[in-house]
N, C-alpha and C positions, 0 to 999 in steps of 0.2 A: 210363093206357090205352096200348095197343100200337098201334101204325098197323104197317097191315100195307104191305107193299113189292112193286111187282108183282117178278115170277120172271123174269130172263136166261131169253134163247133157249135148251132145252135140245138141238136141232140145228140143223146148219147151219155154216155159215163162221164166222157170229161169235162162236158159242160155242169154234169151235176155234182161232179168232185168238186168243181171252183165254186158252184152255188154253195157249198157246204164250208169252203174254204172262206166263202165271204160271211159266211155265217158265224163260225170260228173268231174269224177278225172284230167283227161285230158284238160278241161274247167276250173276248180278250176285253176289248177296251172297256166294258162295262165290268168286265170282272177287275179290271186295274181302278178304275174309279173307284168302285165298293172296295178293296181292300184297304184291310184297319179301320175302314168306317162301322163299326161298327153301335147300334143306339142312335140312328139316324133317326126312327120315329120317335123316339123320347127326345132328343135332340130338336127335331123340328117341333113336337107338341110343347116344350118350354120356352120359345120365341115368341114376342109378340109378333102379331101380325095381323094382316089386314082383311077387312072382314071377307071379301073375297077369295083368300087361301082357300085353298083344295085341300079335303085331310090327307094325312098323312097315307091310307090305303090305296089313294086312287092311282101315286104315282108308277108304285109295280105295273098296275095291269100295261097302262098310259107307253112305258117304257119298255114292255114286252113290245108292244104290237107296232111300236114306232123304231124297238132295233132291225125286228121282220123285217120292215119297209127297206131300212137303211138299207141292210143286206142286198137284199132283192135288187133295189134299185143299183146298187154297185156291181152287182152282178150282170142286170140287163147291160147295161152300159161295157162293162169286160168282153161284153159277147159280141155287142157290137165292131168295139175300136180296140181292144186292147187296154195293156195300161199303159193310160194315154194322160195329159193333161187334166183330163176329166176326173180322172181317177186319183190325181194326183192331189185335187184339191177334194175328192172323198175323203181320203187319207188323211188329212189337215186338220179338215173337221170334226174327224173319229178322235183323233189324238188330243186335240182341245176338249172334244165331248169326254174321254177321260180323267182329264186333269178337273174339270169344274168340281166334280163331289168332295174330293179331298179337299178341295180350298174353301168348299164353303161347309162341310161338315167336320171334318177333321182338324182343318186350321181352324175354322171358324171366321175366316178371314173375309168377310161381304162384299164389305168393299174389293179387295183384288176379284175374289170371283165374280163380281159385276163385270170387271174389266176384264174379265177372261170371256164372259159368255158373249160380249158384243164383239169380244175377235172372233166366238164358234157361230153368233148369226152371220157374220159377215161371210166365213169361210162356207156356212151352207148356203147364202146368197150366190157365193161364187159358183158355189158345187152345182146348185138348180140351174145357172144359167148356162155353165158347160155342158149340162146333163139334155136341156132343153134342144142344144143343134146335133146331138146323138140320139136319141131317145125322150120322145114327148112322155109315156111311161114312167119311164126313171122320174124326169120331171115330178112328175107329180104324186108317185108315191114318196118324193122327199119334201113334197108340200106341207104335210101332217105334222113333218118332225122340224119344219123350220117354223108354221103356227104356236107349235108349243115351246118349243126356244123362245120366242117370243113372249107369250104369256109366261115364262120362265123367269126372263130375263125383268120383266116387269117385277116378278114376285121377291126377286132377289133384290132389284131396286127398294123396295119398299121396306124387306125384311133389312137391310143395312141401315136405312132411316128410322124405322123404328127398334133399334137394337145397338143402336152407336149412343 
């Protein structure tokens, strides 16, 4: 049997502390990813790769507006249920979505970062489907950022076959 969970303030200050607190969260992992990476466009502009590759410029904007979403989305969902299960496997996939950059720019290491990014689409599979019996919203502003994991996860596939 389900126990239900009372619902986060949906206005007011404290709801928009935790919007910014997910924000915060969202920034942390993206700032632990980038740290020491530094030379990621000369780094990616000297691999070969497949004529499909996206340059190197598009990934900032791409990764601006798909951390928003994230946030957002972990936030609608906090408001709902708490942290809850749901949240749990946001958390998952934030801390996997950290660890990729270092392993594939820093190590240099394609291969293991292949095998990282299909545990972070799994973990946003998981995240959208928890997200989907809370919040259809949530849902689907983490649609964006599990398309591009994917187109990601492709490019990473291909950049290790051509570069082994």
């Amino acid at each position: 049997m389900e126990t239900t969970r009372q619902a986060r303030p949906t206005t007011g200050r404290p709801s928009w502390f935790a919007l910014a607190g997910f924000a915060a969260a969202v920034f942390v992992a993206a700032a632990i990813g980038g740290l020491g990476v530094q030379g990621t466009t000369d780094e990616y502009a000297s691999l070969q790769q497949p004529s499909w590759a996206p340059p190197s410029w598009l990934f900032g904007p791409v990764w601006s507006a798909l951390y928003a979403l994230i946030a957002v989305a972990g936030w609608l969902v906090w408001r709902r249920v708490g942290f809850s299960p749901a949240l749990w496997a946001w958390t998952a996939q934030l801390v996997l979505n950290a660890i990729w950059t270092p392993l594939f720019f820093g190590a240099g290491q394609y291969g293991l970062a292949f095998a990282e990014i299909v545990l972070m689409w799994l973990a946003i599979g998981v995240t959208v489907a928890l997200f989907a019996r809370v919040s259809r919203v949530a849902m689907a502003l983490m649609l964006p950022y599990w398309a591009w994991v994917t187109f990601a996860a492709a490019l990473n596939l291909s950049i290790w076959q051509l570069n082994s």
